[in-house]
C-alpha positions in Angstrom: 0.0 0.0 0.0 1.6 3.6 -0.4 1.7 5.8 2.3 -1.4 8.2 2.7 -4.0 6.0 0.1 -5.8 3.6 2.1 -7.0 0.1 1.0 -10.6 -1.3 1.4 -11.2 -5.1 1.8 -14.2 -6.4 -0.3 -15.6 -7.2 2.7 -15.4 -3.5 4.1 -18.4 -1.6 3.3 -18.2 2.5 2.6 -19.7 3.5 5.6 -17.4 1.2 7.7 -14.1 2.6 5.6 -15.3 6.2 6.7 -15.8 5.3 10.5 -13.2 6.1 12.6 -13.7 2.8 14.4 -12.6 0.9 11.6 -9.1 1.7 11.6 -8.8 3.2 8.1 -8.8 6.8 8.5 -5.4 7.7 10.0 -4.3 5.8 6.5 -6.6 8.1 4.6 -6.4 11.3 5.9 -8.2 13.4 8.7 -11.5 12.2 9.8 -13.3 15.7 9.0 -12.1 15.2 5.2 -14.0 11.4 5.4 -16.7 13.3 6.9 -16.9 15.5 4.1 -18.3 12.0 1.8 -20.8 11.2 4.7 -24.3 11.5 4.1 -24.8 11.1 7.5 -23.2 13.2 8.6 -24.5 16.1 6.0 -28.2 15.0 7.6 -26.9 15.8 10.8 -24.8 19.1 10.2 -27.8 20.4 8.1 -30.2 19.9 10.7 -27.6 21.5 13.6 -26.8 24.7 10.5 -30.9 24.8 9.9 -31.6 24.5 13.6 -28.8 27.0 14.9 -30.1 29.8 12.1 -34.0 29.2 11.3 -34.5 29.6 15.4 -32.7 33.0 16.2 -34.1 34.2 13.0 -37.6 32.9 14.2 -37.1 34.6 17.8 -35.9 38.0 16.0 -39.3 37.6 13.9 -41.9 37.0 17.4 -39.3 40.0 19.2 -40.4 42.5 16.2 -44.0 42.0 16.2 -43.8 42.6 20.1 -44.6 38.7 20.6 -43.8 36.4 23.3 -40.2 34.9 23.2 -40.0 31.6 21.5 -39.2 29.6 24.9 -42.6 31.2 26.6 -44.3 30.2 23.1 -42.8 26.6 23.3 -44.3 26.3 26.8 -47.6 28.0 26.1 -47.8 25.9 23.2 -47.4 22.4 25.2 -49.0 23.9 28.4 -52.6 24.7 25.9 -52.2 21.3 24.0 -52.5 19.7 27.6 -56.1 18.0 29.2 -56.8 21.1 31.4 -54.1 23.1 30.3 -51.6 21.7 32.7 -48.9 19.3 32.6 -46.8 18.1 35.7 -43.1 20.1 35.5 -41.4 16.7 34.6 -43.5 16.5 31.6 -43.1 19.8 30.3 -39.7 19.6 30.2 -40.1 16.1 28.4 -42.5 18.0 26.2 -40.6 21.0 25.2 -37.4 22.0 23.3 -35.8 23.4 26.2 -33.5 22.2 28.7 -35.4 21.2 32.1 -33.8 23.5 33.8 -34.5 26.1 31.4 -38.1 24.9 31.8 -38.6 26.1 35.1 -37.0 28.9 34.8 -39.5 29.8 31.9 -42.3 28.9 33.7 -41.2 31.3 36.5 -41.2 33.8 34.1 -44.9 33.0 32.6 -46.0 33.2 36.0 -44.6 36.7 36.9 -46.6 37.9 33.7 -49.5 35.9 34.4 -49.4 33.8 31.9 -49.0 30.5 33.6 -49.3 29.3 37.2 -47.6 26.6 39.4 -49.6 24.4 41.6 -48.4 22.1 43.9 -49.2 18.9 42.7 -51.3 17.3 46.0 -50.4 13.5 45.6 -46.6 14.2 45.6 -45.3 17.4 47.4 -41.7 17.3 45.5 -43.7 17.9 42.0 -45.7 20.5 40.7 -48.0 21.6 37.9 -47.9 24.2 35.4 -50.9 25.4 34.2 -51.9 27.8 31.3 -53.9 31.1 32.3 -56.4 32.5 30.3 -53.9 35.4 29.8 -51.5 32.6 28.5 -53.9 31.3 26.3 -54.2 34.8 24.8 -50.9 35.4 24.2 -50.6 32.4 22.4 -53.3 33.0 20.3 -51.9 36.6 19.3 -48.5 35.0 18.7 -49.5 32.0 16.4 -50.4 34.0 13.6 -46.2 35.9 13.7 -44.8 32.3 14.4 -46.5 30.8 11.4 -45.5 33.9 9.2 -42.1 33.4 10.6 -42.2 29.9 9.9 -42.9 30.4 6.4 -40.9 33.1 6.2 -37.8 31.1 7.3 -38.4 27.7 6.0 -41.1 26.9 4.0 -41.2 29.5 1.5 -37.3 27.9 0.7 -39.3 24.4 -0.2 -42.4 22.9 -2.0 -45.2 21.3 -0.2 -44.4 18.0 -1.0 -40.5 18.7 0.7 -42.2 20.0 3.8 -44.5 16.8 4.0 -41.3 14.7 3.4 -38.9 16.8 5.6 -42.1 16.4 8.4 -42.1 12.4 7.6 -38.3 12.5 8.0 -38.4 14.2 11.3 -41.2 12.5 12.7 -39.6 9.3 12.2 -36.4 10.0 14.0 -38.4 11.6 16.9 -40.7 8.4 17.1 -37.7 5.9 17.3 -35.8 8.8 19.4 -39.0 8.0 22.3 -39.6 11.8 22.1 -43.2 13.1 21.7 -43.7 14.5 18.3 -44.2 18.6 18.3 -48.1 20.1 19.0 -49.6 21.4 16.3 -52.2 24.3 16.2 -55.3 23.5 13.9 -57.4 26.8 12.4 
């Protein structure tokens, strides 16, 4: 073999050449210029580039039109979707795009607007409920119709309908073999 090329046994398939775990790519060069070949990981550095500039541009959008941030609309959004419009802390957190911690803190913040209220949960003292306000349920009503222009604005008006509906299958099957619940949607 000369130096720097790499061989691949016929019983090495592509994907295992690329992985670092096989062995082969100190023979072939860096493992970001493999990476480079990967579909996988183009899926996975597309969603992380899409995610890390469709949100903040999302945000700026909701911040504009003097809406709710996008972490209060994430929670109101859950919170309303909810029997009773309240969800045990544990499972908002579960629920939402945010960190747990980040959860509470939100929450905290929904309540000193009046948006959202904790209640001790009565059948276990170490948990509580959040629960959605009429106030809350207004504010996420006035913000739906900025987020959906937003969302359009950012993302959908870049792709057909038919790449939505397959980028929405896509997604939806990771998070249902990733034992996440699936996003709530609004209906008109």
């Amino acid at each position: 073999m000369t130096e720097g090329v790499a061989s691949s046994s016929p019983a090495q398939s592509g994907d295992e050449a690329r992985n670092p775990a096989a062995g082969e790519d100190a023979a072939r060069g860096s493992a970001s210029e493999n990476a480079a070949d990967d579909p996988v990981v183009d899926a996975w550095r597309g969603l992380l580039v899409a995610h890390s500039r469709l949100v903040p541009a999302v945000e700026a959008d909701l911040r504009a039109a003097g809406q709710v941030p996008l972490s209060w609309y994430d929670v109101l959004l859950e919170l309303n979707a909810a029997p009773d419009g309240r969800l045990r802390m544990s499972e908002l957190g579960q629920r939402t795009v945010l960190s747990r911690t980040r959860v509470s803190r939100v929450v905290d913040e929904l309540a000193a607007a009046g948006l959202a209220e904790r209640q001790p949960d009565q059948a276990d003292g170490r948990s509580s409920f959040a629960v959605l306000t009429p106030a809350g349920k207004e504010a996420l009503r006035r913000a739906w119709p900025v987020y959906r222009q937003a969302i359009h604005r950012q993302l959908t008006s870049r792709l057909t309908l038919q790449q939505c509906r397959e980028l929405a299958a896509l997604l939806g099957q990771v998070i249902a073999t990733a034992d996440v619940d699936p996003p709530v949607t609004i209906s008109r």
